[in-house]
ZAKEGU-377436 format. One record per residue (C-alpha): residue in three letters; chain; x, y, z. Coordinates in nm, 4 decimals. Layout:
<atoms>
@res ALA	chain A	east X	north Y	up Z
...
</atoms>
This chain:
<atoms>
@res UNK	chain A	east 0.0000	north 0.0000	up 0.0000
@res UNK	chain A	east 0.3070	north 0.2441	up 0.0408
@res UNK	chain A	east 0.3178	north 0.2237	up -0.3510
@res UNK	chain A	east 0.0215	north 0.3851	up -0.4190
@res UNK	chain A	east 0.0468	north 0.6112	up -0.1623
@res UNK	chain A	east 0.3974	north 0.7529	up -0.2379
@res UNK	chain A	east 0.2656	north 0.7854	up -0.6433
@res UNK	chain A	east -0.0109	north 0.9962	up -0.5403
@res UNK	chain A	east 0.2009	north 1.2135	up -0.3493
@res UNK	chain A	east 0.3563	north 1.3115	up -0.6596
@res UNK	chain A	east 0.1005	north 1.3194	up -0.9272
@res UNK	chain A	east 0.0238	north 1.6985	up -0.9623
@res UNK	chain A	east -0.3284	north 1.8304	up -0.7949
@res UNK	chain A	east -0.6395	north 1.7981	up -1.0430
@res UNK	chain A	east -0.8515	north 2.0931	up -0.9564
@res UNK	chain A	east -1.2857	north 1.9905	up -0.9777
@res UNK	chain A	east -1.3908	north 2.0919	up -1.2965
@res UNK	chain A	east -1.7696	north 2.2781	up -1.2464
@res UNK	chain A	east -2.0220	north 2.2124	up -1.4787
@res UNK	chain A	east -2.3852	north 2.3932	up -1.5270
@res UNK	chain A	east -2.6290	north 2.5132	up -1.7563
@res UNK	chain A	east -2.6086	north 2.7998	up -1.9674
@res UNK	chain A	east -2.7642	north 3.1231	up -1.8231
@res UNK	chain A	east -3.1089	north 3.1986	up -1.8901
@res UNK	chain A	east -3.1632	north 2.8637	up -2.0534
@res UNK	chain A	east -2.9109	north 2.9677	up -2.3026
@res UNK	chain A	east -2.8286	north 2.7316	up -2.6262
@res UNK	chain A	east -2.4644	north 2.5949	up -2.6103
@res UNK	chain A	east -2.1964	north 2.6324	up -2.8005
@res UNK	chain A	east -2.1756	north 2.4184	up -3.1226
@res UNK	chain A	east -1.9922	north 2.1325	up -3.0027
@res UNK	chain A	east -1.8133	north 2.0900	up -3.3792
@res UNK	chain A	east -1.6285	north 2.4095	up -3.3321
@res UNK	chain A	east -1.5299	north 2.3602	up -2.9431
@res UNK	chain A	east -1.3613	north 2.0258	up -3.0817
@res UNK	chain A	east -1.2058	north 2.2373	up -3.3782
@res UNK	chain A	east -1.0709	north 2.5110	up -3.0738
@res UNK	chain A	east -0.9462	north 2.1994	up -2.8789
@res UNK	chain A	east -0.7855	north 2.0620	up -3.1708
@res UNK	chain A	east -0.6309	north 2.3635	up -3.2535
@res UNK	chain A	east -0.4906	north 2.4441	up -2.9355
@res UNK	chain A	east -0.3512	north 2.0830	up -2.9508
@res UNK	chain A	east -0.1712	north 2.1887	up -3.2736
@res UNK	chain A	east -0.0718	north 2.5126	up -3.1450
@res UNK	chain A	east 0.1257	north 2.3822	up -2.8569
@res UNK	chain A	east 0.3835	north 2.1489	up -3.0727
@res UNK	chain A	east 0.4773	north 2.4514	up -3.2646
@res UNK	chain A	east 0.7969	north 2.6132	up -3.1125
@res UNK	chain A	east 0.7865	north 2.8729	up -2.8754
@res UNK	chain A	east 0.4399	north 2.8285	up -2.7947
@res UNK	chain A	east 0.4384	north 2.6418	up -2.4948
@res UNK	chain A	east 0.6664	north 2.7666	up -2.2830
@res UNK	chain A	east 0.5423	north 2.8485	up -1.9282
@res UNK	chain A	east 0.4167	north 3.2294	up -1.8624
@res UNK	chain A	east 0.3311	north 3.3999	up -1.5534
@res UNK	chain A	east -0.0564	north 3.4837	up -1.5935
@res UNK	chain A	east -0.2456	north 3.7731	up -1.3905
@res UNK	chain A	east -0.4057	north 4.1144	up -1.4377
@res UNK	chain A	east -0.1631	north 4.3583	up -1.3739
@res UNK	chain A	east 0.0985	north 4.2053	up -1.6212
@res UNK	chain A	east 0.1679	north 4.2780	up -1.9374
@res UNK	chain A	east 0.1294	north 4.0553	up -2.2475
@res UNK	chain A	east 0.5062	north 3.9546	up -2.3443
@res UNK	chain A	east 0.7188	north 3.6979	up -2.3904
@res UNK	chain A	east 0.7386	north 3.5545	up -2.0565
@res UNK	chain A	east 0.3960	north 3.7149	up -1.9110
@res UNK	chain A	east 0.0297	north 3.7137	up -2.0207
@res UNK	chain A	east -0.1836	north 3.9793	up -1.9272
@res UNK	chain A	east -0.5857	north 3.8583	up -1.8408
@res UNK	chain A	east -0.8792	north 3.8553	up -1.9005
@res UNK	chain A	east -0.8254	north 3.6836	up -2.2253
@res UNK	chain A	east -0.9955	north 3.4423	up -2.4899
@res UNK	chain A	east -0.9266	north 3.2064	up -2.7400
@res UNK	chain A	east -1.1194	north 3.1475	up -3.0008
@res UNK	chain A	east -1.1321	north 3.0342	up -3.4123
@res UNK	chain A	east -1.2689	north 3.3745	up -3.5992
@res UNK	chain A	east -1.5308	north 3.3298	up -3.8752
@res UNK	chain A	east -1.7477	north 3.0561	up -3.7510
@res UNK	chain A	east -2.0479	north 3.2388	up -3.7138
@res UNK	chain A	east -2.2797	north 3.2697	up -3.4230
@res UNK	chain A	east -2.2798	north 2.9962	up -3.1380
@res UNK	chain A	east -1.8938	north 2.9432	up -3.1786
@res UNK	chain A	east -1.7150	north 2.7981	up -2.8744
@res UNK	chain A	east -1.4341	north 3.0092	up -2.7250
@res UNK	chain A	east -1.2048	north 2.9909	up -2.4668
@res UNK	chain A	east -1.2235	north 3.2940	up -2.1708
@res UNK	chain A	east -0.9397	north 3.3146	up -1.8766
@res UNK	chain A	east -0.9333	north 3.4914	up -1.5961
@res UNK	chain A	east -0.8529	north 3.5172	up -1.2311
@res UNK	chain A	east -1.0452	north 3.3888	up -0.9813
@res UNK	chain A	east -1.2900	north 3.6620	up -0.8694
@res UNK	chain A	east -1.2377	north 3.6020	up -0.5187
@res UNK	chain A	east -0.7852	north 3.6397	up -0.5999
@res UNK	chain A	east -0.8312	north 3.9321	up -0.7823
@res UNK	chain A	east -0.4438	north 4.0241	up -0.7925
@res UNK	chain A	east -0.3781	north 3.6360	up -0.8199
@res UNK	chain A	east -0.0763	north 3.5156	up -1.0510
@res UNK	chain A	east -0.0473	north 3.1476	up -1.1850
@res UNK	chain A	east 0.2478	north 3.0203	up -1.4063
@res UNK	chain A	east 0.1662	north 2.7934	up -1.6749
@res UNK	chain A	east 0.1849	north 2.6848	up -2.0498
@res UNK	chain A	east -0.0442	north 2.6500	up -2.3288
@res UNK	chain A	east -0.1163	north 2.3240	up -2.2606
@res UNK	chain A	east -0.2573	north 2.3480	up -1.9719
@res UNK	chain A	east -0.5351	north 2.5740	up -2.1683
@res UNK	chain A	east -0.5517	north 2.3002	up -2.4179
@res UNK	chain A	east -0.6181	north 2.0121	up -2.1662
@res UNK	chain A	east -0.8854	north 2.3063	up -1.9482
@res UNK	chain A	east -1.0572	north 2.3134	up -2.2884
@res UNK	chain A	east -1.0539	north 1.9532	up -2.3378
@res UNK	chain A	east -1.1827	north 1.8592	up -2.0024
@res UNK	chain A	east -1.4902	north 2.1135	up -2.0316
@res UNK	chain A	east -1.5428	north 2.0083	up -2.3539
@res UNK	chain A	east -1.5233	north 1.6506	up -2.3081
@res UNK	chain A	east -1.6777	north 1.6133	up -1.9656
@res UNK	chain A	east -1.9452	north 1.9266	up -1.9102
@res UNK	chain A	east -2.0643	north 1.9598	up -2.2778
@res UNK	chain A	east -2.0783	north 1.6259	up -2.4215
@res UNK	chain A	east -2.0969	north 1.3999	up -2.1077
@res UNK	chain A	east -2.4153	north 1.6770	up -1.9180
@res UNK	chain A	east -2.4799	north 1.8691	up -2.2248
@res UNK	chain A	east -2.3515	north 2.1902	up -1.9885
@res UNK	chain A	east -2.0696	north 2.4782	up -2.0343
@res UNK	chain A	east -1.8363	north 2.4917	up -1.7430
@res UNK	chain A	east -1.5375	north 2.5986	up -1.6179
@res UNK	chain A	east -1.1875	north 2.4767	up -1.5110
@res UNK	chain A	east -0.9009	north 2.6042	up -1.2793
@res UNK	chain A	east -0.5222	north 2.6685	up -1.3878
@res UNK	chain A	east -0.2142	north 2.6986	up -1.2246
@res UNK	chain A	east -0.0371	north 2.5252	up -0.9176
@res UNK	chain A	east -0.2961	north 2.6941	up -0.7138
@res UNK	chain A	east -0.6334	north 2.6830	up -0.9370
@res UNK	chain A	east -0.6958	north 3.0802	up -0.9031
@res UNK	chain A	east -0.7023	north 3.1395	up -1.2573
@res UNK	chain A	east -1.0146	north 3.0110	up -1.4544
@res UNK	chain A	east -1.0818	north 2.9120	up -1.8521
@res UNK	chain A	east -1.4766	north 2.9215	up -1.9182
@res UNK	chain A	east -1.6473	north 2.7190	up -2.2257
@res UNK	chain A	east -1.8172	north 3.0601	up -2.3646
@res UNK	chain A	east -2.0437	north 3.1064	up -2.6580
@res UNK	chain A	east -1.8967	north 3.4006	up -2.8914
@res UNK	chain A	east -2.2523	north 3.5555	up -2.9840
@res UNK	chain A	east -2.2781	north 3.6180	up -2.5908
@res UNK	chain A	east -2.4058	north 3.9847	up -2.4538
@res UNK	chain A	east -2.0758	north 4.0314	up -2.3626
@res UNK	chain A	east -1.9620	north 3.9890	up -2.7253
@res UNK	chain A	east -1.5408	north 4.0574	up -2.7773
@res UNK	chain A	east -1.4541	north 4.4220	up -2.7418
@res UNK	chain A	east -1.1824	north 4.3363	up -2.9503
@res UNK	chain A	east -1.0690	north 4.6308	up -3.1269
@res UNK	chain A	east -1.1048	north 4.8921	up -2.8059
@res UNK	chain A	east -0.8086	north 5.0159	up -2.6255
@res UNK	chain A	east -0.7496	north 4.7001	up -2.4326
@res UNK	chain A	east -0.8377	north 4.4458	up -2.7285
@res UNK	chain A	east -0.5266	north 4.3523	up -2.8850
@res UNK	chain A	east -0.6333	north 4.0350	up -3.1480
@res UNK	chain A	east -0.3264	north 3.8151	up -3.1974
@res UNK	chain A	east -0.3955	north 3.5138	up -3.4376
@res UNK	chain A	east -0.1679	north 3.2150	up -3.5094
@res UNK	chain A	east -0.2259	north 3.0374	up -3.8707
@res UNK	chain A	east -0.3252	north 2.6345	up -3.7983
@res UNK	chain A	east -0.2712	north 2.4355	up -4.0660
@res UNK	chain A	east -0.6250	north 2.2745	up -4.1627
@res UNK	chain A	east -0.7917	north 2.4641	up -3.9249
@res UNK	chain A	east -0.7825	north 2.8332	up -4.0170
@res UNK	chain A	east -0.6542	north 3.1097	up -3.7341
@res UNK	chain A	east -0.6619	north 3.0939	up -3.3736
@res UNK	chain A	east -0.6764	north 3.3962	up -3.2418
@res UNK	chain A	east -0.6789	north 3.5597	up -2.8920
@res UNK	chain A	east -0.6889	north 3.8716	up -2.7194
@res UNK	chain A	east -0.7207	north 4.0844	up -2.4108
@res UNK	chain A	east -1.0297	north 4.1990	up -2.2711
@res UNK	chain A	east -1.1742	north 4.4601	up -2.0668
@res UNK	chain A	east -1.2519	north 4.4065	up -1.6872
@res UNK	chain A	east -1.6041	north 4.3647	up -1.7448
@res UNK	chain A	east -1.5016	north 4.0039	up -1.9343
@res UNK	chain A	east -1.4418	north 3.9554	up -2.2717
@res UNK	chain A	east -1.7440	north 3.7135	up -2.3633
@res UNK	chain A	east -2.0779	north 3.6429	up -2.1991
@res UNK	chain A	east -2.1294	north 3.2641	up -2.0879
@res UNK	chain A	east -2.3870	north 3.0583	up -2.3205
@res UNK	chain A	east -2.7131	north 3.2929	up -2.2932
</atoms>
């Protein structure tokens, strides 16, 4: 039994994923194009330079070695009910900072995908980070919250996929960058 014991104690901490219903009995995402954001995260994350870690939080910058949130990631040009992507701090850590990679968005995206909308037919939401105080959300992109992408703080960075098209990301403002499923 010491086996098992000692190979827990150095597996890293899964965080519970939270499932629900979109707001106001809201339509979900099209599950096509959350597979297509997964997918293209997946991609995204073999190609050099993309996954090395980054320090995440609010009051940094977006650089090389620091991202600054909220932000969202999402595939432009697949018309309403798209899935995206949001991050952002915990709301209860507001000055929270997390270090991590893009794979651990691919594998939040995954996991919300995979478990909340085809295993309960729900959105949901995942935690990132050794300590779980920054949060991706499955989002629709035709939300009321749609991307203020080309304001002061919406900076739209794409990355070319090959079969896929663009993914593309950017900053938001602090009112969110996307409203949930509504």
């Amino acid at each position: 039994m010491l086996v098992p014991i000692l190979l827990l104690s150095v597996l890293p901490f899964s965080f519970a994923l939270d499932c629900y219903p979109p707001p106001s009995g809201g339509a979900l995402p099209i599950l096509e194009h959350c597979n297509e954001l997964v997918h293209a995260l997946t991609i995204a994350c073999r190609l050099p330079h993309q996954n090395e870690p980054k320090t995440w939080g609010r009051g940094l910058p977006s650089s090389i070695h620091s991202e600054h949130l909220p932000k969202v990631y999402w595939l432009p040009g697949r018309g309403p009910q798209s899935c995206a992507l949001s991050l952002d701090v915990d709301p209860l850590h507001p000055h929270a900072i997390e270090v991590f990679g893009l794979t651990a968005i691919r594998v939040a995206a995954a996991r919300i995908v995979n478990i909340c909308l085809v295993g309960r037919n729900q959105i949901g939401r995942d935690r990132l980070g050794s300590t779980g105080k920054v949060v991706g959300k499955l989002v629709r992109t035709d939300g009321p919250l749609m991307l203020p992408l080309m304001g002061e703080e919406g900076d739209v960075q794409s990355l070319r996929i090959p079969g896929i098209g663009d993914l593309a990301w950017a900053n938001g403002t602090e009112n969110g960058l996307l409203g949930e499923a509504s």
